[in-house]
N, C-alpha and C positions, 0 to 999 in steps of 0.2 A: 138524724141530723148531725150528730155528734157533736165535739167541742167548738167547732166553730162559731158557734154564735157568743161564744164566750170571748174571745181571744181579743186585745186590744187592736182598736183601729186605727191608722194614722199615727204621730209622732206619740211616743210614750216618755213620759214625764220623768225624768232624773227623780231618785231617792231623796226623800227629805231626811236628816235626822234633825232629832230633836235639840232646841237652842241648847239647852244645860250639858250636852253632852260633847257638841261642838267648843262652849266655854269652856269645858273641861279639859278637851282634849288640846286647846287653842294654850291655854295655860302651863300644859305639860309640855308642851312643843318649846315653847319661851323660856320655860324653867331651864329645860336640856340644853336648848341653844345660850342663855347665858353660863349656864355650869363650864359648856365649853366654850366659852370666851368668843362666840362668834359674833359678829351682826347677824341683820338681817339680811345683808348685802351677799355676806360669806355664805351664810346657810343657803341663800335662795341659788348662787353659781354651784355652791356642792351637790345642791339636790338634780339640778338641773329644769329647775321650777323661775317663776321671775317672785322676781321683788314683792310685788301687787299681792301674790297667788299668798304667799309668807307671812305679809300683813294680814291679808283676809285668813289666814287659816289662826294666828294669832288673837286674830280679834280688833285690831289697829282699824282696819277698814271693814264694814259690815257687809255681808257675805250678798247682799243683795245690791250693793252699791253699784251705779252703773260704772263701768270701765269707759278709759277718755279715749276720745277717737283717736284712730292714727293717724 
């Protein structure tokens, strides 16, 4: 039979990490971004990421929050 009956079916689910390491890293992000005098406005054009994505990786907006329709 082989591996096949192993292999995921249908849409496979995005990696979770764990909350503490997300706050950690959401924290380090902030720290950096104030050291160099940015917003979040500046950091989010420099990365080429939006605003929302910034917040959410900060911690501002929670990572499961629904995003607003367009």
């Amino acid at each position: 039979m082989g591996c096949s009956k192993h292999r995921p079916r249908g849409k496979i689910s995005p990696m979770r990490t764990p909350p503490d390491l997300n706050k950690a890293l959401g924290s380090r992000i902030r720290t950096a971004r104030i050291q160099c005098n940015l917003t979040q406005e500046l950091l989010a054009e420099m990365s080429g990421i939006s605003l929302k994505h910034v917040q959410r990786l900060e911690g501002k907006i929670p990572a499961d929050a629904p995003s607003a329709p367009s």
